[in-house]
DSSP file (Angstrom, degrees, kcal/mol; ACC not computed):
  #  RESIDUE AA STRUCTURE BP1 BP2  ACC     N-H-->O    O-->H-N    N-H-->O    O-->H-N    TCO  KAPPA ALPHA  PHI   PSI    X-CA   Y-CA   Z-CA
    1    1 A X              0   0    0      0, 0.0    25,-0.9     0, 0.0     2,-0.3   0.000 360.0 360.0 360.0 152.0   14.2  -20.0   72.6
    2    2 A X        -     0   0    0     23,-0.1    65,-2.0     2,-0.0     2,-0.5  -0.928 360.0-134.3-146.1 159.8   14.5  -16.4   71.9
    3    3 A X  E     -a   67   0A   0     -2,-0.3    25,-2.2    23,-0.2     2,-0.4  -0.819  21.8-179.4-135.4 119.1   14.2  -14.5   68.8
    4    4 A X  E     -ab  68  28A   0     63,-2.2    65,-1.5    -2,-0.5     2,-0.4  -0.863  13.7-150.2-110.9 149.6   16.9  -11.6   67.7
    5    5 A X  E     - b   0  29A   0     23,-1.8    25,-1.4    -2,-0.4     2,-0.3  -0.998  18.7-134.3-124.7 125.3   16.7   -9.7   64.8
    6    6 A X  E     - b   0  30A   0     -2,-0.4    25,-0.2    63,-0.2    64,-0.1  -0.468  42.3-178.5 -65.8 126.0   19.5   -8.2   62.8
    7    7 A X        +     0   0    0     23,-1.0     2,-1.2    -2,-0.3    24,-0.2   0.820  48.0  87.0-111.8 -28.2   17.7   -4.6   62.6
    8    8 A X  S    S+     0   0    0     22,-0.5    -1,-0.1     1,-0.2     3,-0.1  -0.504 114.6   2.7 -92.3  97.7   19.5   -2.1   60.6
    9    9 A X  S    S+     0   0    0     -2,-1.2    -1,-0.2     1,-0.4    -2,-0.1  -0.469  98.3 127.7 117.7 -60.0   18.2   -2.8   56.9
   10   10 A X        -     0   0    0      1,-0.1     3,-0.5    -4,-0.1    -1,-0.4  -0.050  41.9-165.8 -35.0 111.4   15.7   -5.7   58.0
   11   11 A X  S    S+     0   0    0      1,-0.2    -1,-0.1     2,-0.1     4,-0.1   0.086  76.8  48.5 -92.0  29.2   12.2   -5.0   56.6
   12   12 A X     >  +     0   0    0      2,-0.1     4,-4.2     1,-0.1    -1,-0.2   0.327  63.3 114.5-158.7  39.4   10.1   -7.4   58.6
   13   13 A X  H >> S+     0   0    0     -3,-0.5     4,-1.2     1,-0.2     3,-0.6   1.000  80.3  55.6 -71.9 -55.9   11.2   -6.8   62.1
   14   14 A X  H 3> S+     0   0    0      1,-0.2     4,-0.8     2,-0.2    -1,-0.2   0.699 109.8  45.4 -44.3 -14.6    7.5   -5.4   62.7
   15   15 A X  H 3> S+     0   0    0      1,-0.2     4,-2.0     2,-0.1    -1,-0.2   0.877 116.9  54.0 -89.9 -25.3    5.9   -8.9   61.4
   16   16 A X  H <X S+     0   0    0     -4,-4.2     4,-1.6    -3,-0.6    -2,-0.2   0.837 105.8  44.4 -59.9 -18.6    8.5  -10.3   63.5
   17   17 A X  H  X S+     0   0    0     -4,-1.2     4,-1.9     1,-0.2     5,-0.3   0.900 108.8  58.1 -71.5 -24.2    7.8   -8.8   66.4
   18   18 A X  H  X S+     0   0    0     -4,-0.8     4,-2.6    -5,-0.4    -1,-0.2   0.908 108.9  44.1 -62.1 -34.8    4.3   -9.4   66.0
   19   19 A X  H >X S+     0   0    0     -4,-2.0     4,-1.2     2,-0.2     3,-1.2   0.983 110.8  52.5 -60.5 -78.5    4.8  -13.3   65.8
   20   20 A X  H 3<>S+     0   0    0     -4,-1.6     5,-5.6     1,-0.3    -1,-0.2   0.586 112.2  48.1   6.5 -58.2    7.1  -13.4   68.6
   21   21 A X  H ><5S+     0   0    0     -4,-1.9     3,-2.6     3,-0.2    -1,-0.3   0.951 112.3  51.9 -56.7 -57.2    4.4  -11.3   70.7
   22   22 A X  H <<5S+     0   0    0     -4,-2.6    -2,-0.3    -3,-1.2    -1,-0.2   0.895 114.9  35.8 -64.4 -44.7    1.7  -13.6   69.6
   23   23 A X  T 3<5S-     0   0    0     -4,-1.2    -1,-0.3    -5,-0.1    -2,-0.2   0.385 114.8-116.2-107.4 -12.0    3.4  -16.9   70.5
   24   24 A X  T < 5 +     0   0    0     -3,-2.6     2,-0.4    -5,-0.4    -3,-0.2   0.949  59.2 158.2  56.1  47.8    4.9  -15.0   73.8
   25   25 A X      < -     0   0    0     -5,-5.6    -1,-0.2    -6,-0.1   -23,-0.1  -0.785  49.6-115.8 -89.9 153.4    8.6  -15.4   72.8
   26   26 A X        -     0   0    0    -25,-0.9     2,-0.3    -2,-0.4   -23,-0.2  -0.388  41.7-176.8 -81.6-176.2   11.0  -13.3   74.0
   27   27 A X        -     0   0    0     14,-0.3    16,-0.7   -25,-0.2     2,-0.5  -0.866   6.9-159.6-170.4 138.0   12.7  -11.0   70.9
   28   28 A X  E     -bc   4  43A   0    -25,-2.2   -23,-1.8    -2,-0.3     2,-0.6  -0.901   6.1-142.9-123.2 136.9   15.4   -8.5   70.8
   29   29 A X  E     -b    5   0A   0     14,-3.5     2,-0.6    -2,-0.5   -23,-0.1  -0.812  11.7-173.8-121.7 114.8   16.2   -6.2   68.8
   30   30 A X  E     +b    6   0A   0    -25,-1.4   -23,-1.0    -2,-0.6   -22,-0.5  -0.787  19.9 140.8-124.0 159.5   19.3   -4.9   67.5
   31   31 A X  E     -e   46   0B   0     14,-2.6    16,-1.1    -2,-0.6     2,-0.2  -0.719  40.9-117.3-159.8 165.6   19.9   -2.0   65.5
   32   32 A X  E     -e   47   0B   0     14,-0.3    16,-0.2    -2,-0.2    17,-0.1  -0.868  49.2 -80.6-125.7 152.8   22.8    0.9   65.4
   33   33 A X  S    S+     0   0    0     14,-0.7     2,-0.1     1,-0.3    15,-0.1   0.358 122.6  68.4 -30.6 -24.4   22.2    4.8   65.9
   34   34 A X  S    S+     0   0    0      1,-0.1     2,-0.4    14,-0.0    -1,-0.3  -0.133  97.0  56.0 -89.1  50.0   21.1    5.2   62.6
   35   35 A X        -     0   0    0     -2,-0.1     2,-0.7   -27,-0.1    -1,-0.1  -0.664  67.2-150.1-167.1  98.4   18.1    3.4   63.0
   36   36 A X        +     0   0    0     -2,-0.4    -3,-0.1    -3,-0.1    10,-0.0  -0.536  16.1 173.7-102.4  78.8   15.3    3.8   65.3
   37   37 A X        -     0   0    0     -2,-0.7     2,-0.3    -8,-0.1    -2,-0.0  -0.141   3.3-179.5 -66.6 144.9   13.2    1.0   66.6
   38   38 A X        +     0   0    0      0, 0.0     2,-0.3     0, 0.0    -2,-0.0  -0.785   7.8 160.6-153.8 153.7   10.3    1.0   69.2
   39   39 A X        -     0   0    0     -2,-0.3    -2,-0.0     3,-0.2     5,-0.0  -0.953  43.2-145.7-178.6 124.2    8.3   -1.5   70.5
   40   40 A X  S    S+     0   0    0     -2,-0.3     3,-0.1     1,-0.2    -1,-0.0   0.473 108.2  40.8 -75.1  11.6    5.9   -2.3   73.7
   41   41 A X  S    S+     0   0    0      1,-0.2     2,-0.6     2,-0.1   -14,-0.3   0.735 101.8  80.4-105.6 -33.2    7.2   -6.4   73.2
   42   42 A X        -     0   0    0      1,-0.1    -3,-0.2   -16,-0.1   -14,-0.2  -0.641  67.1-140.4-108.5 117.1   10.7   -6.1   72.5
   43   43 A X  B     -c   28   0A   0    -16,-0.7   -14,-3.5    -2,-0.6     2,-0.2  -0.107  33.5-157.8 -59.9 157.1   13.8   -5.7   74.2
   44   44 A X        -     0   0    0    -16,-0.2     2,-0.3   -14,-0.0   -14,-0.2  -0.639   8.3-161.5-141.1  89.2   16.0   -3.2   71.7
   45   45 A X        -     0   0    0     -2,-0.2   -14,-2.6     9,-0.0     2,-0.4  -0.579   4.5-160.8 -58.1 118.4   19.7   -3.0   71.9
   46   46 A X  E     -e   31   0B   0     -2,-0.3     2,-0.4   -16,-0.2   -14,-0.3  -0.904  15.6-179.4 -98.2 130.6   21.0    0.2   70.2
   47   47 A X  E     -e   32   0B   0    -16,-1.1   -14,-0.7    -2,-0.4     7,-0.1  -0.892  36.5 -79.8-134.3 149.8   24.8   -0.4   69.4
   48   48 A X        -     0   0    0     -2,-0.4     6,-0.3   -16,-0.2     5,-0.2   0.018  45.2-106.5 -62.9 164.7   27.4    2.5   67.6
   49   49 A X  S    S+     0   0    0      4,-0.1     2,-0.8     1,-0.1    -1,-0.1   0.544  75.2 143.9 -80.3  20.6   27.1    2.8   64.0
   50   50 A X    >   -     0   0    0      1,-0.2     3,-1.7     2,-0.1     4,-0.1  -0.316  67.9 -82.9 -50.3 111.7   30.4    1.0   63.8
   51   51 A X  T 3  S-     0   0    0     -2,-0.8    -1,-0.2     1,-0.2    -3,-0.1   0.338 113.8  -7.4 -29.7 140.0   31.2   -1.3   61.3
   52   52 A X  T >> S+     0   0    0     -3,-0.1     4,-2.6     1,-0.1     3,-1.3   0.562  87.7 140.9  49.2  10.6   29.5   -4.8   62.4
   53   53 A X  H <> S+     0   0    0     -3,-1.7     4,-3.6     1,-0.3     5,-0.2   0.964  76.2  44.0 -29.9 -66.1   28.4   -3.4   66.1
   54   54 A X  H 3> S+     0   0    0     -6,-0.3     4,-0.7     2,-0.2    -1,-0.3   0.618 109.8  54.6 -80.8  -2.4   25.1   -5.3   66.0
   55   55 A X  H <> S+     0   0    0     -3,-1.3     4,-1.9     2,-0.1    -2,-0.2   0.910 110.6  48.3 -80.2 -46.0   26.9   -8.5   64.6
   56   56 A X  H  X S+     0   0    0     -4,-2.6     4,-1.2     2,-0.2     5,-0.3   0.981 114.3  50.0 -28.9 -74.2   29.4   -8.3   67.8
   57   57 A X  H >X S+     0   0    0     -4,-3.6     3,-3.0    -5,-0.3     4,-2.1   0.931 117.3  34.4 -46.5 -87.3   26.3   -7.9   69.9
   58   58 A X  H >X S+     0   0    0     -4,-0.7     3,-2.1     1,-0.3     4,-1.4   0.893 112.4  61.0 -41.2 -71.5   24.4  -10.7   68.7
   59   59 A X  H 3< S+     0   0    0     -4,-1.9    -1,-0.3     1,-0.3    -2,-0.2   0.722 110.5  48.9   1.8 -48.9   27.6  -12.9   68.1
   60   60 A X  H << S+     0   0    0     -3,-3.0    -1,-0.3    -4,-1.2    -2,-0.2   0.644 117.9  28.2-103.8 -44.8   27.8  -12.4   71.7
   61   61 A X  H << S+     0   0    0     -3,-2.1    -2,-0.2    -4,-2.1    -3,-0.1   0.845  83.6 114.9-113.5 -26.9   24.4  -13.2   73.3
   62   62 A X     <  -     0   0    0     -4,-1.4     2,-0.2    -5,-0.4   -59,-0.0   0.041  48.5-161.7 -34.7 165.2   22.7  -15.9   70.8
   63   63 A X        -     0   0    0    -61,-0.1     2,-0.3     1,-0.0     3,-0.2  -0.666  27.1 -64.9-140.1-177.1   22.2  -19.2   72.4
   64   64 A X  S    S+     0   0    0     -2,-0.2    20,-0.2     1,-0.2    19,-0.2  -0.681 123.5  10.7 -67.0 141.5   21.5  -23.1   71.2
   65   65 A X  S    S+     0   0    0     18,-1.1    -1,-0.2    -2,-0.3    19,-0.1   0.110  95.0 134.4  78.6 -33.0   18.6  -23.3   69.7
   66   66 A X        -     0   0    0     -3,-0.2    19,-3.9    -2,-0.2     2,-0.3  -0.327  50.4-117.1 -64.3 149.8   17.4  -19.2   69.2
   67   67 A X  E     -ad   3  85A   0    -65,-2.0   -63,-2.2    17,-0.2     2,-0.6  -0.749  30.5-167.8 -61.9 102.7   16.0  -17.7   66.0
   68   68 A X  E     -ad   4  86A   0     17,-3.1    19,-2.5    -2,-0.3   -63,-0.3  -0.932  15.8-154.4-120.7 143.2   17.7  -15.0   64.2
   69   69 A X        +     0   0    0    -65,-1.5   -63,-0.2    -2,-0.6    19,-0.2  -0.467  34.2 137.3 -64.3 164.5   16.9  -12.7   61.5
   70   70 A X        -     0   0    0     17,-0.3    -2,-0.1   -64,-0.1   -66,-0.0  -0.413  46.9-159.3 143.1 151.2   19.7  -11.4   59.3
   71   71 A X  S    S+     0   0    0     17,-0.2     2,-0.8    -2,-0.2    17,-0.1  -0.107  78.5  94.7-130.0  -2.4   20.4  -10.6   55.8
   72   72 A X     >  -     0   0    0      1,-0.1     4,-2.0     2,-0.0     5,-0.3  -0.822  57.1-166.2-113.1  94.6   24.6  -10.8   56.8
   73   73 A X  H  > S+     0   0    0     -2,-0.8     4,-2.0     2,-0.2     5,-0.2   0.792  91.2  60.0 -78.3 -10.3   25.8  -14.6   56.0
   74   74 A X  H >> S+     0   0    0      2,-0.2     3,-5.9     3,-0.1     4,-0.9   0.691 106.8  47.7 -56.0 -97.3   29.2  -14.0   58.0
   75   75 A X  H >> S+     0   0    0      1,-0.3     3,-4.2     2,-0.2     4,-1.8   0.376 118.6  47.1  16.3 -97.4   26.4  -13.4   61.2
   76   76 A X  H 3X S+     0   0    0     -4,-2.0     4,-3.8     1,-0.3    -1,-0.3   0.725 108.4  47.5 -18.1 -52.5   24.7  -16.9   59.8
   77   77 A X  H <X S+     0   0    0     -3,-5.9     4,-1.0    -4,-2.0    -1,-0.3   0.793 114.7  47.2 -86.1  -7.0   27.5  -18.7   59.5
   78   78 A X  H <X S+     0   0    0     -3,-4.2     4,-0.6    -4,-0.9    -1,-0.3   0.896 118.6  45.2 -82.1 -43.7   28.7  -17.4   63.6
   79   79 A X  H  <>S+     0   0    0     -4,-1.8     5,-1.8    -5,-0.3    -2,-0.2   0.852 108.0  55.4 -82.9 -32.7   25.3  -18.2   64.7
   80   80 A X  H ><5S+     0   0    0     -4,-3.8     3,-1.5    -5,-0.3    -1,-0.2   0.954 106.4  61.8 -56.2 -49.3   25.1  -21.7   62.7
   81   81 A X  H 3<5S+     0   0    0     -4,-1.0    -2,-0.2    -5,-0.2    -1,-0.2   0.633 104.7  34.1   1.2 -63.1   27.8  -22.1   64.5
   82   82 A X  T 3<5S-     0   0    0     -4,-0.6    -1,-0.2   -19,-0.1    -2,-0.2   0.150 122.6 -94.4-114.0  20.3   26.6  -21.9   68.1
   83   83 A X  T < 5S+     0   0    0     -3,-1.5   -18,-1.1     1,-0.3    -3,-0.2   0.295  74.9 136.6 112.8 -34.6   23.5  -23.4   67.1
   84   84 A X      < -     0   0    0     -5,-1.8     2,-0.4   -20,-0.2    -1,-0.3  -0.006  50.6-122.9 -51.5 159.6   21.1  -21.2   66.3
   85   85 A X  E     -d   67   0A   0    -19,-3.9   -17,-3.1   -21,-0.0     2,-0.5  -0.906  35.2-171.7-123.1 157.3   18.8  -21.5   63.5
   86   86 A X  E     +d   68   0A   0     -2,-0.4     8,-1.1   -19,-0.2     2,-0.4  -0.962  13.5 172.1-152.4 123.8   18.9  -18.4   61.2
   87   87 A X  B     -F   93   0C   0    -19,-2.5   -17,-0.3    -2,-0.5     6,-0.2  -0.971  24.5-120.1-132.9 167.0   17.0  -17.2   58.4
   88   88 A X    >   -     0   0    0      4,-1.4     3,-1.2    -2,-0.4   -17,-0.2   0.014  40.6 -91.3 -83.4-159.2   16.8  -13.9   56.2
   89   89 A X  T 3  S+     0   0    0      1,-0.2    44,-0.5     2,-0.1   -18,-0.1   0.765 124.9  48.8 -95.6 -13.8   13.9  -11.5   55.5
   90   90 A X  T 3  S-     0   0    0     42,-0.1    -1,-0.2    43,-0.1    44,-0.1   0.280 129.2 -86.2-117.1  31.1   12.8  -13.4   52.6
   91   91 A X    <   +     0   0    0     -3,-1.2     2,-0.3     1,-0.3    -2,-0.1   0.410  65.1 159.4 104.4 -20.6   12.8  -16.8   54.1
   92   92 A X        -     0   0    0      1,-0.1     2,-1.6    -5,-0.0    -4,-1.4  -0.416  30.6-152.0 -48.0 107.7   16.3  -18.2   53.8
   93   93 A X  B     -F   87   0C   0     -2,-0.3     5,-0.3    -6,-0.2    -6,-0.2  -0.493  23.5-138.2 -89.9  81.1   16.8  -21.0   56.2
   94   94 A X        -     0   0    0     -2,-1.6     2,-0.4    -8,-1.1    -8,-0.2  -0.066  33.7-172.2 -15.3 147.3   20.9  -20.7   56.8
   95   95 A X     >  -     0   0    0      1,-0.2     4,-1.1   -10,-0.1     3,-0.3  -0.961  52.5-119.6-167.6 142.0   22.6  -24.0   56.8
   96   96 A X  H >> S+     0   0    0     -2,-0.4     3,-1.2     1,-0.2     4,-0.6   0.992 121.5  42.3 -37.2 -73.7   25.4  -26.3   57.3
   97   97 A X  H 34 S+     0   0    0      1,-0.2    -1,-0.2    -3,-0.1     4,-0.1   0.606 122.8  34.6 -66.9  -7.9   24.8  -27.2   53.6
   98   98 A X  H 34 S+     0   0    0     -3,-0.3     4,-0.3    -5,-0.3    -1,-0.2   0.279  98.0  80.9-123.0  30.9   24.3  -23.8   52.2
   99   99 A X  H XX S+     0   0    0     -3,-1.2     4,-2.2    -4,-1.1     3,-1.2   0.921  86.4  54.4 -44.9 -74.8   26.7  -21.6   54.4
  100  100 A X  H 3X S+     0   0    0     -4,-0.6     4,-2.6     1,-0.2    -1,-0.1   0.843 114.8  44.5 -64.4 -41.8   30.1  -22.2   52.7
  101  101 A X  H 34 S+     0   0    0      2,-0.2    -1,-0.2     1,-0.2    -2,-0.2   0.393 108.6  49.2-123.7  40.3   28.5  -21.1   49.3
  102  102 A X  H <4 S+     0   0    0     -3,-1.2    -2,-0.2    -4,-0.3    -1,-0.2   0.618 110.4  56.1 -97.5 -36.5   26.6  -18.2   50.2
  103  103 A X  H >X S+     0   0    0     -4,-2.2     3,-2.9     2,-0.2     4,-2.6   0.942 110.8  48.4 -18.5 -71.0   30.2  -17.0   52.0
  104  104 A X  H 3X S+     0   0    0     -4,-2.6     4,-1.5     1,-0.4    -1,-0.2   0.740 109.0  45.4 -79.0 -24.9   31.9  -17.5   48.5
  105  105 A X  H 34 S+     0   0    0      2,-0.1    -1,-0.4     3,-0.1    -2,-0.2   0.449 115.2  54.6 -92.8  18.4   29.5  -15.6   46.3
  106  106 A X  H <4 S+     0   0    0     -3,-2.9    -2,-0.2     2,-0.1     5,-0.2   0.582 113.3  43.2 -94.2 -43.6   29.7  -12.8   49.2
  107  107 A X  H >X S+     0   0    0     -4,-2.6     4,-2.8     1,-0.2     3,-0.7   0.899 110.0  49.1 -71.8 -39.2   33.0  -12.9   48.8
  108  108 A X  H 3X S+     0   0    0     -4,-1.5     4,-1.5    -5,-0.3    -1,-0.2   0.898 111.4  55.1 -83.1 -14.7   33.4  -13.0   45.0
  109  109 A X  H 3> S+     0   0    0      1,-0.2     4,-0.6     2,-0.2    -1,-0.2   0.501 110.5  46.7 -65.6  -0.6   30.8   -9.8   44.7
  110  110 A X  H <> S+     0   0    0     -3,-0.7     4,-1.4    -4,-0.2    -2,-0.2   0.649 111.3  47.1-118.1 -23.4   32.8   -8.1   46.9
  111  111 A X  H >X S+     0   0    0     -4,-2.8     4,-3.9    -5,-0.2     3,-1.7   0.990 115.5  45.3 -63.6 -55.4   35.9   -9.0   45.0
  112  112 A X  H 3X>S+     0   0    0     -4,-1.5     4,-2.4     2,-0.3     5,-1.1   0.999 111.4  56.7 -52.7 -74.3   34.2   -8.0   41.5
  113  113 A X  H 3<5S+     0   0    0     -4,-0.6    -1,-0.3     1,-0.3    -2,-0.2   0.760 104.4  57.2 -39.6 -21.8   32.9   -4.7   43.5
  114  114 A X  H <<5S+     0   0    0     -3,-1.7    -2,-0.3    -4,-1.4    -1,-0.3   0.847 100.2  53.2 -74.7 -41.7   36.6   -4.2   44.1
  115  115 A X  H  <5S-     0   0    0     -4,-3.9    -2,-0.2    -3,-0.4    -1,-0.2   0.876 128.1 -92.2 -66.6 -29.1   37.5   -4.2   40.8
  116  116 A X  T  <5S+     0   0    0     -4,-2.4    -3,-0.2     1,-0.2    -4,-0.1   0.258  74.6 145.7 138.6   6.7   35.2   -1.6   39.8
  117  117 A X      < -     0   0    0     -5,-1.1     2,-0.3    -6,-0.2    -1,-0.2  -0.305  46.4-130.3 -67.1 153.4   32.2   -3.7   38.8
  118  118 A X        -     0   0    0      0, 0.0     2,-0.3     0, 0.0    -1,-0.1  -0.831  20.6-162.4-113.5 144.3   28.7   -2.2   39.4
  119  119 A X        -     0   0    0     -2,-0.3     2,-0.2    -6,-0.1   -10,-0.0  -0.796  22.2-122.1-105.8 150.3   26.2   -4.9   41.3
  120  120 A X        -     0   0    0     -2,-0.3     2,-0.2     1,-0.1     3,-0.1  -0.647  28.5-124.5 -92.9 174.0   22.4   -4.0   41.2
  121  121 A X        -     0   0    0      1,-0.3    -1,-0.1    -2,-0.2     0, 0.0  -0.401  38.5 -52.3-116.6 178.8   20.9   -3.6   44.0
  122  122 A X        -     0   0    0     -2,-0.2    -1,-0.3     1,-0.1     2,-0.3   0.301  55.2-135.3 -40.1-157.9   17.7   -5.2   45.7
  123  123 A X        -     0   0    0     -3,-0.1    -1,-0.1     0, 0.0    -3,-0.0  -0.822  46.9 -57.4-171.0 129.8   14.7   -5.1   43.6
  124  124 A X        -     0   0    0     -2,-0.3    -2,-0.0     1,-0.2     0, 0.0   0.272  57.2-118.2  12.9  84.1   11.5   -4.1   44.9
  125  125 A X        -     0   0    0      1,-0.1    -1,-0.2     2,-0.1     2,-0.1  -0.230  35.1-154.1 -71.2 137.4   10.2   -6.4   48.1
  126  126 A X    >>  -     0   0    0      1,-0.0     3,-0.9     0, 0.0     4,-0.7  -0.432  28.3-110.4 -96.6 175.3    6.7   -8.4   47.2
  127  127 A X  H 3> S+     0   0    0      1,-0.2     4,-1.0     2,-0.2     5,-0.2   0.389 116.8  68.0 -50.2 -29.2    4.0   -9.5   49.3
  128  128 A X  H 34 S+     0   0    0      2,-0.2     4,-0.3     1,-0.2    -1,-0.2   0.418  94.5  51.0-114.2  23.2    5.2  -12.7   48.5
  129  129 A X  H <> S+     0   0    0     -3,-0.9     4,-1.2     2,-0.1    -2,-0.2   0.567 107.9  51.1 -96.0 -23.8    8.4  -12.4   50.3
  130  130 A X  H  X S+     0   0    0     -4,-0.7     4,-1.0     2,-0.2    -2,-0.2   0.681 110.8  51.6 -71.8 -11.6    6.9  -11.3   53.5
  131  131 A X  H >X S+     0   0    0     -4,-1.0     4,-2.3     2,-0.2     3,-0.6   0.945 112.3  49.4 -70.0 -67.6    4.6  -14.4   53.1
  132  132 A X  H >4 S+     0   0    0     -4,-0.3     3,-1.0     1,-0.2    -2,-0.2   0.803 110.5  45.8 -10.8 -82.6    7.8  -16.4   52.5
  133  133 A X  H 3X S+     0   0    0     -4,-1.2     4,-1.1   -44,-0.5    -1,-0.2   0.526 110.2  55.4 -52.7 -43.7    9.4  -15.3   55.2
  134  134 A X  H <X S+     0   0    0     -4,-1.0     4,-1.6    -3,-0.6    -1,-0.2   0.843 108.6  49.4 -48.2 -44.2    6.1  -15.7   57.8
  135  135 A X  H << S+     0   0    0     -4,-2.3    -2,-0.2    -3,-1.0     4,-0.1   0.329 110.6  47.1-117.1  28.3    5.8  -19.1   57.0
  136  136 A X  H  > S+     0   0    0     -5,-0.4     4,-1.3    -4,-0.1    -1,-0.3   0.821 114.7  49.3-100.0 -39.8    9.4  -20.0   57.6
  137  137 A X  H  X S+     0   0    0     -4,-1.1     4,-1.5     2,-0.2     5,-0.2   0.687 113.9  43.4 -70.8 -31.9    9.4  -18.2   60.7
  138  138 A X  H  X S+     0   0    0     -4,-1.6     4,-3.3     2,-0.2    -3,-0.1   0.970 109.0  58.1 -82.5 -54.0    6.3  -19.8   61.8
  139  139 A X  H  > S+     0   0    0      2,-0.2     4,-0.8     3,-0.2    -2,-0.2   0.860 107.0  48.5 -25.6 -71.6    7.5  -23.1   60.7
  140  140 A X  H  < S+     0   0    0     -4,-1.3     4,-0.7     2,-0.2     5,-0.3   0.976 111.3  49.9  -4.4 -87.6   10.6  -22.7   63.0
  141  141 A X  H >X S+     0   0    0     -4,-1.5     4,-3.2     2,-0.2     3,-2.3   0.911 114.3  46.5 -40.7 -63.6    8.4  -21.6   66.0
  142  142 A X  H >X S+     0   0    0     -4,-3.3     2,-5.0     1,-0.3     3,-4.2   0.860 105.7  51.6 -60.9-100.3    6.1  -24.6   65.5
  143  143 A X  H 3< S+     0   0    0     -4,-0.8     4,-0.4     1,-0.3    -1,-0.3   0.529 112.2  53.0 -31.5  -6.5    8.5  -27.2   65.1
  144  144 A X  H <4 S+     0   0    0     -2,-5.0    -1,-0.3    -3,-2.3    -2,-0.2   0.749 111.6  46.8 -94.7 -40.5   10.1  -25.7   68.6
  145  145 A X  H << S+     0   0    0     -3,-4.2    -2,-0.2    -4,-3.2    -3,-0.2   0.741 105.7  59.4 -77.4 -24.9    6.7  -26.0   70.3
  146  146 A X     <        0   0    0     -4,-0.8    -1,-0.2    -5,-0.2    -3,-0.1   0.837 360.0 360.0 -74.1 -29.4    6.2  -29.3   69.1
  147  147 A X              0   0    0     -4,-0.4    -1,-0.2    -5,-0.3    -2,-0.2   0.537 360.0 360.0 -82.7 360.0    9.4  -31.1   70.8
């Protein structure tokens, strides 16, 4: 098991790394030129700021079984795909059963956005979304260590 993190936007690649460290997993990070990561645990793939770079990269090297972070449900649904188990920064476990209709409201915001409709944007990350998000990840981890 391995643990990648979607980097560019993600605010809790540092707790991830830290878990990862703690537990001795390996963890990668990738991120594009606008973005600057460093870290004594973690390999760090820098990729061009090209649309979807670090979703091609990851795409590419996830395995059966690996962790990913990401906030991007195409990503999810590539990485559900090959097996992987995938959550977001605030705790979202990705899924067979909720895949198809996180896709479709991605799709119909982007449709709406086409037309000229304004979306709001995030709102203000708590404490009790990096908690969220810990004990999903940890949860994961455990349940890997146990089989």
């Amino acid at each position: 098991m391995n643990i990648y993190i979607d980097a560019d936007g993600c605010p809790v690649v540092h707790i991830t790394a830290g878990i990862a460290e703690k537990y001795g997993i390996p963890c990668t990070i990738v991120c594009d030129l606008a973005h600057i990561y460093k870290s004594d645990y973690c390999r760090i793939i820098t990729v061009d700021i090209a649309s979807n770079s670090a979703d091609l990269i990851l795409a590419g090297i996830i395995k059966n079984n690996d962790i990913v972070i990401t906030q991007d449900y195409g990503l999810a649904a590539v990485c559900i795909a090959k097996g992987a188990r995938v959550i977001n920064q605030n705790g979202l476990l990705f899924t067979d059963e909720n895949i198809d209709s996180l896709l479709m409201s991605r799709h119909e915001s982007a449709k709406a956005r086409r037309a000229g409709s304004k979306t709001k944007g995030p709102k203000k990350r708590t404490r009790k979304q990096d908690n969220d998000f810990i004990q999903v990840l940890l949860g994961l981890i455990e349940a890997d260590i146990i089989v």
